[in-house]
C-alpha angles and dihedrals in degrees: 000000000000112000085251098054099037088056089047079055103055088042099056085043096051090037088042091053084049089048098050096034086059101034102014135230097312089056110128117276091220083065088067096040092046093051094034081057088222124125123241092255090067081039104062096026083068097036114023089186140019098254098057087064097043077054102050085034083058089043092056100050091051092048085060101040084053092042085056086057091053101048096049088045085054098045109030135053113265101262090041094051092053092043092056097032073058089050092052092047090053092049087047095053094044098048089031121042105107103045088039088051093044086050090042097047083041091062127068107238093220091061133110086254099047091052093032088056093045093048088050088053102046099043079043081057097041094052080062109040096048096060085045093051092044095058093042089252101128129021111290085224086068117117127188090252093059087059102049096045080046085055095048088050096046087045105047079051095051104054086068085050141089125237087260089051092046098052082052087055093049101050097048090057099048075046093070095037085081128106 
């Protein structure tokens, strides 16, 4: 893709997420076209439909979500990185239920998207969860899967909590992480 057009991309990807996340999925095309400051030609040459941009809108989510994980993996010591990857799961479910839940419900979940995304999320989990195996820092019977379902359902409670509550949550689970 030519520099131009990748950047027209990204935009109506990133305008497109602020769009949906306000208005959600059903919001007018023409809102995106008209913030991205495209037309909808660009628009639809990119996306021919609505739902491939609630697919590469859902991609991109997930690519960021998994980048977070890679980064704190790189930079932090191996309890520290899954306790803030976990940090960073809790906050996206909180700011971002609704419009992950509407992307998620929009997608087959036999399609290449679906299994592209939960593949990103549990290698994401896995470049955690081995350092911190390796060190002893976490149980050696985890598997990248038990940490992603432990993040939903510390997420979906967290949304009713306060931050006190949260960081609780948080350290009881990291709690039970260990071996």
């Amino acid at each position: 893709m030519r520099a131009d057009a990748r950047r027209n991309y990204e935009r109506i990807v990133a305008t497109a997420r602020d769009v949906f996340f306000e208005h959600g999925i059903e919001a007018p095309l023409d809102d995106v076209v008209k913030r991205a400051g495209v037309g909808a030609g660009t628009l639809y040459r990119h996306f021919p439909n609505r739902e491939v941009l609630i697919e590469a809108v859902y991609r991109t989510e997930i690519e960021e979500i998994a980048e977070q994980a890679y980064a704190l993996a790189r930079d932090q010591s191996a309890e520290d990185a899954i306790r803030e990857w976990f940090r960073e799961l809790i906050r996206f479910h909180i700011d971002r239920s609704g419009l992950a839940a509407a992307l998620k419900a929009a997608i087959d979940e036999g399609s290449e998207t679906f299994q592209y995304c939960k593949q990103k999320l549990r290698d994401a989990a896995w470049a955690l969860l081995e350092p911190a195996q390796a060190v002893g820092a976490v149980r050696s019977d985890l598997e990248a899967v038990d940490l992603m379902r432990l993040s939903h359902g510390i997420g979906t409670a967290a949304k009713y909590a306060d931050e006190a509550s949260r960081d609780r949550m948080l350290s009881v689970l990291m709690e039970g992480l260990k071996p």
